[in-house]
MIDREN-777697 format. One record per atom (N, C-alpha, C): residue in one letter; x, y, z. Coordinates in steps of 0.1 Angstrom, whole numbers, plus 5000, padded with zeros to 4 digits. Example, Ala and Ser with C-alpha at 12.3 -4.5 7.8 and 13.67 -1.06 7.14 Angstrom:
A513249435078 A512349555078 A513249675078 S512849785071 S513749895071 S512950005079 
END
This chain:
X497352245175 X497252155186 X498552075188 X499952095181 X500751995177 X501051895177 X499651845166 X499851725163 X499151745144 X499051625139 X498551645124 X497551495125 X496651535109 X496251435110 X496451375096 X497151275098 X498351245086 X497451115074 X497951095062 X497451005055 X498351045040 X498350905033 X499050905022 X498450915006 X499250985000 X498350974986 X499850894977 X499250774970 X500350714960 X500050774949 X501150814942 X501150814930 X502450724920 X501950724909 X502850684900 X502350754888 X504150814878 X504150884871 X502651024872 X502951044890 X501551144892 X500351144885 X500050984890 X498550964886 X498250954898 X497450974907 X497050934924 X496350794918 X497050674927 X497150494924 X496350444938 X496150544951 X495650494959 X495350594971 X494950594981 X495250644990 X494950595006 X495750635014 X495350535031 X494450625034 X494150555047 X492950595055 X493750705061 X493150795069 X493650935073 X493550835090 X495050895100 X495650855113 X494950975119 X494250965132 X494351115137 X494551155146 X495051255146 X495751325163 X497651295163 X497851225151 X499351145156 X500351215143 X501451245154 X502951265147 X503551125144 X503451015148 X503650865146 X502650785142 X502250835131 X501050725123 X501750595116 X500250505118 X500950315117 X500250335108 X499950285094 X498950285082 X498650115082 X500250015080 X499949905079 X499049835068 X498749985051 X498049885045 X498749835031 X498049775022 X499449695015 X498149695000 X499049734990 X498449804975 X499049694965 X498749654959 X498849604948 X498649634932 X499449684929 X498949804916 X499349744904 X498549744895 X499349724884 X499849844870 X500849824870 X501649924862 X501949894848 X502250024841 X502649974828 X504049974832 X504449874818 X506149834820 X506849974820 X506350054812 X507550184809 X507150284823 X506550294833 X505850384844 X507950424842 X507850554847 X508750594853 X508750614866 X508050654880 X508450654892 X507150634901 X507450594910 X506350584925 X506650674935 X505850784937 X505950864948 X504850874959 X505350924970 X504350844984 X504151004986 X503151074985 X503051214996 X502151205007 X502751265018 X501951265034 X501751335036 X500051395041 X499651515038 X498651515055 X498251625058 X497551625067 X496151695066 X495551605069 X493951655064 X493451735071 X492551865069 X491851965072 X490151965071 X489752005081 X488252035079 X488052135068 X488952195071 X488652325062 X489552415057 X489652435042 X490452475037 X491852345025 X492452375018 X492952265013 X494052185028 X494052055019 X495251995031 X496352025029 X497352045041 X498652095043 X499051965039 X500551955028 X501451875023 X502851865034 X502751765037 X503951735049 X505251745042 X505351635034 X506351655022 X505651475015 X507251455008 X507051314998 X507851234999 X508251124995 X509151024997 X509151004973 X510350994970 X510350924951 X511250824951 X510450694942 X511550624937 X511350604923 X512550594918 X512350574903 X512350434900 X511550424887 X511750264884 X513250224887 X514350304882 X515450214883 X516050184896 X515450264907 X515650234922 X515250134925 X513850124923 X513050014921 X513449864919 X513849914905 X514249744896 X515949704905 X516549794909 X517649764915 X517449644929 X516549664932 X516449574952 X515549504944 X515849344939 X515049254935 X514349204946 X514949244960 X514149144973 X512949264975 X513449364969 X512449514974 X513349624981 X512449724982 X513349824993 X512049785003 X512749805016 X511949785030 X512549905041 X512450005043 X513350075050 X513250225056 X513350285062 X512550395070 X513650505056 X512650575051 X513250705043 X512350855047 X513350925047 X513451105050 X511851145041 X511751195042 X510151295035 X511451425032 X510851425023 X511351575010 X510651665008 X511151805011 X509751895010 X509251874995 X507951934993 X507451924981 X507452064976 X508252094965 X508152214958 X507652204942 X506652304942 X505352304933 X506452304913 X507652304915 X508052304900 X508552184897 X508252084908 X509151954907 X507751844906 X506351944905 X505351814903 X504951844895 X505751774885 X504851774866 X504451644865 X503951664851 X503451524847 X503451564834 X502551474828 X501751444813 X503751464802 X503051464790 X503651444784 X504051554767 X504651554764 X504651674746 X505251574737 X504751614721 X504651484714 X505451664700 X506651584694 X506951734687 X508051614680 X508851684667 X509351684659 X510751774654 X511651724659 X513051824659 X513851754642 X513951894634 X515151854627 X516051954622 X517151964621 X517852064617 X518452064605 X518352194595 X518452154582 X519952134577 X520352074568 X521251984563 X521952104556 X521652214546 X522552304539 X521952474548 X522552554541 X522652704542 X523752734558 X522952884557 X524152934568 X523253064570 X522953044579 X523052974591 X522252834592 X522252764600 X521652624598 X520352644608 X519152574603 X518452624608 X517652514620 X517052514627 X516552424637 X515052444638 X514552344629 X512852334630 X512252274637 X511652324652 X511052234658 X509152274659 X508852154654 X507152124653 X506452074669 X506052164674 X505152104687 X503852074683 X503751994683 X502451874675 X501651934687 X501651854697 X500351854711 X501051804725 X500451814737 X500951794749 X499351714754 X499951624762 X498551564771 X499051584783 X497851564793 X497751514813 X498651594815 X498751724807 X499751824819 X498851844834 X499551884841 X499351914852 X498352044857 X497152014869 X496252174869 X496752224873 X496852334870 X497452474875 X496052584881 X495152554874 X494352714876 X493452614889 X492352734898 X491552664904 X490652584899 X490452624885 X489352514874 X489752364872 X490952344874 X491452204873 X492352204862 X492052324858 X492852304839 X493752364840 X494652404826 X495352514827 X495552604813 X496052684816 X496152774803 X497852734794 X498152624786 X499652584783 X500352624771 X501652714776 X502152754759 X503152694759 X503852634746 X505452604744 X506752704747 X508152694752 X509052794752 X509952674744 X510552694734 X511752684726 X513152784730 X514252744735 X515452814737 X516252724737 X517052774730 X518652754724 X519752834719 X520752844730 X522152864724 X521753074726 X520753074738 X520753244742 X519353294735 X518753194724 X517653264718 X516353194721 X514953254726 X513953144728 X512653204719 X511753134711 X510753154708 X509653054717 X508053144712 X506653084719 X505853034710 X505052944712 X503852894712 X502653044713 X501752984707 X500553044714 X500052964726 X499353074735 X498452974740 X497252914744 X496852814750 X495752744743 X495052754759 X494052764760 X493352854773 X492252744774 X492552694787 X491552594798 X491152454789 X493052404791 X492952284788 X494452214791 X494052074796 X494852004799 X496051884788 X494851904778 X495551854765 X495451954751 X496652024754 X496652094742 X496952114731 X496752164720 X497452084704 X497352214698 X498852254697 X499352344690 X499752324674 X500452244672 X500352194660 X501152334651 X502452414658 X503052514653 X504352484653 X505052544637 X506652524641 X507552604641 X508252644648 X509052694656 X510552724650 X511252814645 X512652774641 X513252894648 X514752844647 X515752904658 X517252904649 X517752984643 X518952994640 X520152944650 X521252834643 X522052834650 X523252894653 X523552944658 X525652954656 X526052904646 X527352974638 X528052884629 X529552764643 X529452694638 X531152674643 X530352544649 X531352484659 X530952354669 X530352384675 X529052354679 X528052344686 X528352294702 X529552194703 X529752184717 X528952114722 X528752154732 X527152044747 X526352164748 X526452204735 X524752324737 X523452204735 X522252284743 X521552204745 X519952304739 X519352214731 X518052294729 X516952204739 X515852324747 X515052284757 X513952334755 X512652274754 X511652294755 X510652244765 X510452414770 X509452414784 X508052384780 X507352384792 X505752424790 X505252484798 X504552564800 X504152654810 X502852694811 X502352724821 X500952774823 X500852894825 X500052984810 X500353164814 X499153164824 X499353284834 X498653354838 X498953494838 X497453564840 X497153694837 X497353764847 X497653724857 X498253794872 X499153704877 X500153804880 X501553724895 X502553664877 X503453504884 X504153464870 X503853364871 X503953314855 X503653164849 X503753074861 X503452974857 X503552854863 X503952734854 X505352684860 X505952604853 X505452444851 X505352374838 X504652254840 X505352114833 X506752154830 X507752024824 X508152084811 X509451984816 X510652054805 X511351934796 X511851894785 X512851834782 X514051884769 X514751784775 X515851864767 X516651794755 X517051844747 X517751714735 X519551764734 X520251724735 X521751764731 X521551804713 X522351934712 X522151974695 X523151874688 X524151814695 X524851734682 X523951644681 X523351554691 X522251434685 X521451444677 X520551564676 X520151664667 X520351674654 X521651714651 X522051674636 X522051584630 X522051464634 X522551334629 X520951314623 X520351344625 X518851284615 X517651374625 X516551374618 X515051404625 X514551304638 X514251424650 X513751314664 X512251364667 X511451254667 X510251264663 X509451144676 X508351194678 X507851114693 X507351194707 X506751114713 X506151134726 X507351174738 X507451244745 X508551264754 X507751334773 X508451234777 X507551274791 X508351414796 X507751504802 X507651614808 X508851594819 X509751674824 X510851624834 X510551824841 X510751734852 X510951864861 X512351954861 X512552084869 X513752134867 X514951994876 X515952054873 X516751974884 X516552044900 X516751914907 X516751984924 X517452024930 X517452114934 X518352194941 X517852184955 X517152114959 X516552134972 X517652044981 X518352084994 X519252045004 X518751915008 X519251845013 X518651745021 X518151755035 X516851755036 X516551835050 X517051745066 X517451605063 X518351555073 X517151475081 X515951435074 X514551415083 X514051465091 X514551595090 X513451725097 X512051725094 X511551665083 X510051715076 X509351515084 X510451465090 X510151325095 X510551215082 X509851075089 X510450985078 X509350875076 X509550795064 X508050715062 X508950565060 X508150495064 X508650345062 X507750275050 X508550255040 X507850195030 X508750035028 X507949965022 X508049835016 X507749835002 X508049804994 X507949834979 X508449744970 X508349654964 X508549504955 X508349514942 X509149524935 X508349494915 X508149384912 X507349344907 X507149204899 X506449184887 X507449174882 X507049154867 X506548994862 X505748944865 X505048784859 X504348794844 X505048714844 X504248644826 X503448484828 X502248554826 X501048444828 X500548344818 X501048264819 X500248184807 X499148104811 X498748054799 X497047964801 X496947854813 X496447834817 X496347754827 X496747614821 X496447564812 X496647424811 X498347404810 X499147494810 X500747524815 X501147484826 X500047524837 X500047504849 X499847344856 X499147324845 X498647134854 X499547044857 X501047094851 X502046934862 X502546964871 X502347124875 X502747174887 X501847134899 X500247214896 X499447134903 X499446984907 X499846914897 X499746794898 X501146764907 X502146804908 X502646784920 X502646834932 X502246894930 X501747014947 X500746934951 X499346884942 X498346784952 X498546634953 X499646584949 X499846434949 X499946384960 X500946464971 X500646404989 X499146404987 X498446484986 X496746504994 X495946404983 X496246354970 X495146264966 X495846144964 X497046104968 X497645984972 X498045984989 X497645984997 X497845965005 X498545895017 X498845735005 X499445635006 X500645645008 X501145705000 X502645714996 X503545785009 X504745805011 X505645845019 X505845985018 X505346065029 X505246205031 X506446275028 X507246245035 X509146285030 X509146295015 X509946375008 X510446404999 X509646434986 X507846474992 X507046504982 X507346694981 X506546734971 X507146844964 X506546984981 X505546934984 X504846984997 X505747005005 X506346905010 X507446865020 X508646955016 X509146945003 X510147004999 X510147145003 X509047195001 X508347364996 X508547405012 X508247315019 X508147345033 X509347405036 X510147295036 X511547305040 X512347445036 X512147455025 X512947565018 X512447685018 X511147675024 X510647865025 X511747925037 X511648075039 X512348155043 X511048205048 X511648255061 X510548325074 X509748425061 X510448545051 X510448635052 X509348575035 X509648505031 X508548495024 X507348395023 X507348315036 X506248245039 X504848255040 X504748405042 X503648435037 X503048465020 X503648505014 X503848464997 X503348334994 X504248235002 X504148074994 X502548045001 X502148055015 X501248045019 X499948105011 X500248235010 X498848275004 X498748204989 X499848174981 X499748104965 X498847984969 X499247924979 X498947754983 X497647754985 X496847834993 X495447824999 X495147844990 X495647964976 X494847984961 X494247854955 X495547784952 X495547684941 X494747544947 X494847514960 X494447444965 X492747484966 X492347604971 X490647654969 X490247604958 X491047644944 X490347664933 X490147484930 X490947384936 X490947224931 X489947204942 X489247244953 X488347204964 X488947084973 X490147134973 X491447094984 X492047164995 X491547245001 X492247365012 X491947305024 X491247205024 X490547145037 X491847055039 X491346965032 X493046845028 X494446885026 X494446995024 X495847105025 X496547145039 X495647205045 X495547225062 X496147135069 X495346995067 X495346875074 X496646855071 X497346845058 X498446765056 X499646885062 X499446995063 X500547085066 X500747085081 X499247095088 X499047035104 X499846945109 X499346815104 X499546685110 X500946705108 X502146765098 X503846765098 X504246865110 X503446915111 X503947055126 X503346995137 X502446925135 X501946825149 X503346745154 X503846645142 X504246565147 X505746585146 X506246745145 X507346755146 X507446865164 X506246865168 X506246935184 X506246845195 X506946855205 X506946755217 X506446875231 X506246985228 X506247065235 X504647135234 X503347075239 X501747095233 X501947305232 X502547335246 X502547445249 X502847535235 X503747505225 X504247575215 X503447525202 X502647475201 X501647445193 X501347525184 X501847555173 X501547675160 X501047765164 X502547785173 X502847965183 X503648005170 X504647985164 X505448005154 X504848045141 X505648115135 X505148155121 X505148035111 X505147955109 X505447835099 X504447835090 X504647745080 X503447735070 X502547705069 X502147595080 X501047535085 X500347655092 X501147755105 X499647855107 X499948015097 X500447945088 X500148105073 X499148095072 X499147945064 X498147895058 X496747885062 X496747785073 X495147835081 X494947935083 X495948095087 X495548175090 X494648275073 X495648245060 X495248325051 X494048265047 X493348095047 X492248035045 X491448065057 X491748125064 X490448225074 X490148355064 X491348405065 X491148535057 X489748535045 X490448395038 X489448415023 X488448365024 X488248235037 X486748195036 X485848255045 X486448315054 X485648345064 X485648535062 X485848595059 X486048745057 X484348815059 X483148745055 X482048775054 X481748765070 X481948655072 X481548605084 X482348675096 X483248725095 X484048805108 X483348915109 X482748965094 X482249135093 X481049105101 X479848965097 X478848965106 X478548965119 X480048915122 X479748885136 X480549015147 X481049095141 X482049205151 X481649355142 X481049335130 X480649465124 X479949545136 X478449545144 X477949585148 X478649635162 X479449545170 X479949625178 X481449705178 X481649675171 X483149755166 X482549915159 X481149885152 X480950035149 X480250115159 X479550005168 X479550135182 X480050175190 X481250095189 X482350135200 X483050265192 X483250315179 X483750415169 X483050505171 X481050475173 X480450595171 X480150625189 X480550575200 X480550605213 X481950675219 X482850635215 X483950725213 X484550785229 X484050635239 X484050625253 X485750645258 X486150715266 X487250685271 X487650605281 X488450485276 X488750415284 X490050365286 X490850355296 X492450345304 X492250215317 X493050125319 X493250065331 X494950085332 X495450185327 X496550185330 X497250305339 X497350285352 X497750425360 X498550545352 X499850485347 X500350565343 X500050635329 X499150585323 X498750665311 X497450695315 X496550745323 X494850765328 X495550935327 X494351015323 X493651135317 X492851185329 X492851205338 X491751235346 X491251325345 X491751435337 X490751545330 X489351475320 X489851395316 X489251315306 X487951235308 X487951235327 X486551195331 X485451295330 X485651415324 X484851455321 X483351415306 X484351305303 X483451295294 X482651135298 X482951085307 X481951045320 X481251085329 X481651205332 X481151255343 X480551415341 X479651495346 X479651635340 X480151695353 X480351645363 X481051665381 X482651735377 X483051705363 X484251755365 X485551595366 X486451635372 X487351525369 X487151385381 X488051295373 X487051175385 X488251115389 X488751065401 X489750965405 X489950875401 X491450815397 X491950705393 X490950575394 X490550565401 X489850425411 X488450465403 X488250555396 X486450595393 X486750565378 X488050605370 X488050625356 X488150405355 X489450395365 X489750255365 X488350155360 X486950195373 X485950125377 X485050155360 X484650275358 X484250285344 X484650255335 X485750225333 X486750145317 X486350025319 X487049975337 X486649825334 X484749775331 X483549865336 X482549825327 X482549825311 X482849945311 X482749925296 X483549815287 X485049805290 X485649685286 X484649525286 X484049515299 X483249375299 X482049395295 X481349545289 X480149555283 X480549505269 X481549575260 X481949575250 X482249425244 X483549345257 X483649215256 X482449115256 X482149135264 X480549065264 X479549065250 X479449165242 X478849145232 X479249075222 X481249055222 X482049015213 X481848915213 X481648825225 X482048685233 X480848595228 X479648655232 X478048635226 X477948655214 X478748735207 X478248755192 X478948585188 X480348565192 X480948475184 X480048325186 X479748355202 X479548255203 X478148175199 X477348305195 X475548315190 X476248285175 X476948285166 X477248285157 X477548105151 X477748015156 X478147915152 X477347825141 X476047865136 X475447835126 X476047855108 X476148025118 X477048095105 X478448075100 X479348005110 X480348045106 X480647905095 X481447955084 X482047845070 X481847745068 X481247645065 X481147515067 X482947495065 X483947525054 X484947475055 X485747495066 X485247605072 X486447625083 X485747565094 X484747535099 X484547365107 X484747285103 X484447215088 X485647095089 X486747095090 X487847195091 X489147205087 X489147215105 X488847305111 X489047285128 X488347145135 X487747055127 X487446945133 X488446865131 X488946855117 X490046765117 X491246795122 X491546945128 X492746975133 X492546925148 X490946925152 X491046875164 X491446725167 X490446655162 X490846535161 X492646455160 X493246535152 X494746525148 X495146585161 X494946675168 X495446715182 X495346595190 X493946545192 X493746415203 X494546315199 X495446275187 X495846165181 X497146215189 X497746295185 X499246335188 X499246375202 X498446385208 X498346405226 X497346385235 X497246255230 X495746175234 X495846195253 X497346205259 X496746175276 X496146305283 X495246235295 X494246295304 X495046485306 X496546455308 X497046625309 X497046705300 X496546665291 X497146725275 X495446795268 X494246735278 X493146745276 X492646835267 X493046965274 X492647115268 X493447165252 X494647105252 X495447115242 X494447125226 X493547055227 X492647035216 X491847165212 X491547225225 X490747365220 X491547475223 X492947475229 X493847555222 X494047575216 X494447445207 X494847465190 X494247525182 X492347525184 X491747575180 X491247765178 X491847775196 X491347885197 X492347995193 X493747905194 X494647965188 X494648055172 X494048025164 X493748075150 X492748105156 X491748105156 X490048105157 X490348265163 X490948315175 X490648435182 X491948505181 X493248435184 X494748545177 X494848535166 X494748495155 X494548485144 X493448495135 X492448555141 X491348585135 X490548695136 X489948655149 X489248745159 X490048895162 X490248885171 X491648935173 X492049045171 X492849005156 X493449135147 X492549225145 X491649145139 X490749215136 X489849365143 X489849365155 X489049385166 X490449545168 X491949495165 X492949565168 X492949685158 X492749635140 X493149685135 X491349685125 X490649685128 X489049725116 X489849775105 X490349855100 X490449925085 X491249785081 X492149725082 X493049605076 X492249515075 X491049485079 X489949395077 X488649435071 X488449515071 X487549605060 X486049675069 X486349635080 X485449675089 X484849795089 X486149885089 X485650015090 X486550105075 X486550195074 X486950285061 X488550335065 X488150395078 X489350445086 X489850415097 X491050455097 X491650405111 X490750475123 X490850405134 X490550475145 X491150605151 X490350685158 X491350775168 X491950705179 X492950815185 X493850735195 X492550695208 X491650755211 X491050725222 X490450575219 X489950575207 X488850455201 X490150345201 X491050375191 X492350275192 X492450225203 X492950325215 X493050265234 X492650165234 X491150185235 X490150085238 X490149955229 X489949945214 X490349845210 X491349785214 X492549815215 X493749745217 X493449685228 X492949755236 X492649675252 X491749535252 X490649565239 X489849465240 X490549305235 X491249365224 X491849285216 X493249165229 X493349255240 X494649215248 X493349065252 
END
């Protein structure tokens, strides 16, 4: 059809860590969702593969995006940045690990090199069973010996040792390497990780331990973003947590504005924090703030105090936390946490029939389908003016339910998040109490309440939990329209 239907699988050190929802019909898929993983300190790499899903048959691999931890730990602000997709070739996805014992003996002649392959774990499946069949290859300096092998398993324990005569003379940068491989009884092996030890390191004493599995080196070109490119965001953070009672003079300065209220707003730690966030991480400080503040049963009194400073630093009602600032992070991520149940109640029901009706609808000349009225019409195709008149019912059938749902809903919605919009109202009438400025009060309101809430939500269902998956482009249309 040329197009795919695209979706991501994360991995780290090729454990699959997550996966997005599947985009469909699009060569330009938006995912927009955001993982939080936790890792062990030693992980060695994070790889992104984009694959396109199939009804039938396995899914086609688009290619992959790798970064290694040390790419990683290098961009302390993160990497953020559109990167090339890499084809994926089947000898460069190993994993698991071999656990073996190298030493080389100290007298005679020839000298001899004993190496013990104890066991291997989480190799990689090879066969269609999931498992695989895995032997050892020992080679060095032109000569290789085998393992046996150990048939329909992924953790196998050989527990055999191996020896290899060396050369007399300097050894040089000869290198001994030990494969692993998965025999099969038809076609050839299949390769499953390799590592390698330098022989002079070798002599100096016995090397004994777990060693992760490394692929061949790549020889693969750089395809120039022919296979396309993925936009990833990616952050390490390494925190050391201690007990909370560590935490209480912090707290205790972050709520001192809200339970002294007396005191002078300027130069409290709030005020400070304000000042010094950066666009790019104000959503971070924001979402910590509504944390710490929930858990003291202060998010209400939090609001107010971040409000009333962006109130009275606007002279312009019209621009009224239009801006990203801290004050609308914050109300917006304290919708998020308290209200999340309550968005699902009140837009679950028609958001999933608008998915399972799967109606086409356009008010825009230049993008209308008029073939497409067929699935309005069984007459065949319908004129601009007919597709126009049928979108816009459905749009006000659709809206209509939304409008009545929200508005049938006011019993339900948070007790905190009506007090927190009562006192933002009230703080609106203070700071623009005259007759012109009337409406300004339920702007402010509606402002979070429906772009900041409603809204998104309605735009994007999977980022809200609404739905499992993204929409198709036809279902998307229409959302997006509703959402306008």
């Amino acid at each position: 059809s040329g197009s795919s239907d695209p979706y991501c699988l994360v991995k780290v050190d090729n454990e699959v860590v997550a996966r997005t929802a599947t985009v469909w019909k699009s060569l330009n898929p938006f995912w927009g969702e955001e993982y939080t993983l936790l890792l062990p300190r030693g992980f060695h790499s994070l790889s992104i593969y984009v694959l396109d899903e199939d009804a039938v048959g396995q899914d086609d691999v688009i290619g992959k995006v790798s970064l290694s931890h040390q790419q990683i730990l290098a961009e302390p602000r993160g990497v953020d940045s559109w990167l090339s997709l890499a084809p994926v070739n089947p000898d460069q996805e190993v994993q698991g690990e071999i656990h073996l014992e190298l030493r080389v003996s100290e007298r005679g002649h020839p000298r001899v090199l004993r190496c013990h392959l104890i066991q291997a774990r989480d190799l990689a499946p090879r066969d269609p069973s999931g498992t695989s069949d895995p032997f050892a290859r020992v080679s060095c300096c032109g000569h290789a010996v085998e393992t046996a092998v150990i048939k329909k398993t992924r953790f196998p324990r050989w527990d055999e040792v191996l020896e290899l005569e060396l050369p007399e003379g300097e050894l040089g940068e000869a290198v001994l390497s030990v494969e692993v491989w998965d025999w099969d009884m038809v076609g050839k092996n299949d390769f499953l990780g390799r590592v390698e030890f330098p022989l002079d390191a070798l002599c100096t004493g016995p090397t004994r331990g777990w060693f992760q599995l490394l692929p061949f080196p790549s020889t693969a070109e750089d395809h120039g973003g022919q296979l396309g490119a993925l936009r990833l965001s990616v952050r390490l953070v390494e925190d050391t947590v201690l007990p909370s009672h560590h935490y209480q003079p912090l707290i205790q300065l972050l709520t001192e504005p809200i339970l002294c209220p007396g005191q002078p707003r300027e130069g409290t730690a709030l005020a400070v924090l304000e000042e010094v966030t950066s666009g790019e991480s104000r959503q971070d400080v924001a979402t910590k703030l509504v944390k710490i503040f929930l858990e003291q049963g202060l998010a209400v009194p939090l609001l107010d105090y971040l409000t009333t400073r962006e109130l009275a630093r606007t002279t312009d009602p019209n621009t009224l936390f239009r801006s990203n600032s801290l004050a609308s992070k914050s109300v917006e991520q304290f919708m998020k946490v308290v209200g999340l149940p309550y968005l699902h109640a009140v837009l679950k029901p028609v958001v999933n029939r608008i998915f399972e009706e799967k109606k086409y609808v356009e008010l825009d000349p230049g993008k209308m389908e008029l073939s497409r009225g067929r699935r309005i019409s069984f007459k065949g195709s319908l004129s601009e003016a007919q597709v126009r008149e049928s979108s816009l019912g459905l749009l006000k059938g659709y809206l209509g339910d939304i409008v009545d749902a929200i508005v049938g809903s006011v019993d339900r919605c948070p007790l905190p998040m009506r007090v927190a919009f009562k006192q933002l109202r009230r703080r609106v009438e203070e700071r623009f109490p005259s007759a012109q400025h009337e409406e300004v009060r339920y702007f402010s309101i509606s402002g979070f309440l429906f772009l900041r809430f409603f809204a998104p939500a309605v735009l994007t269902p999977k980022l809200f939990g609404l739905r499992e998956q993204h929409a198709e482009p036809c279902t998307g249309r229409t959302l997006l329209l509703l959402a306008k």
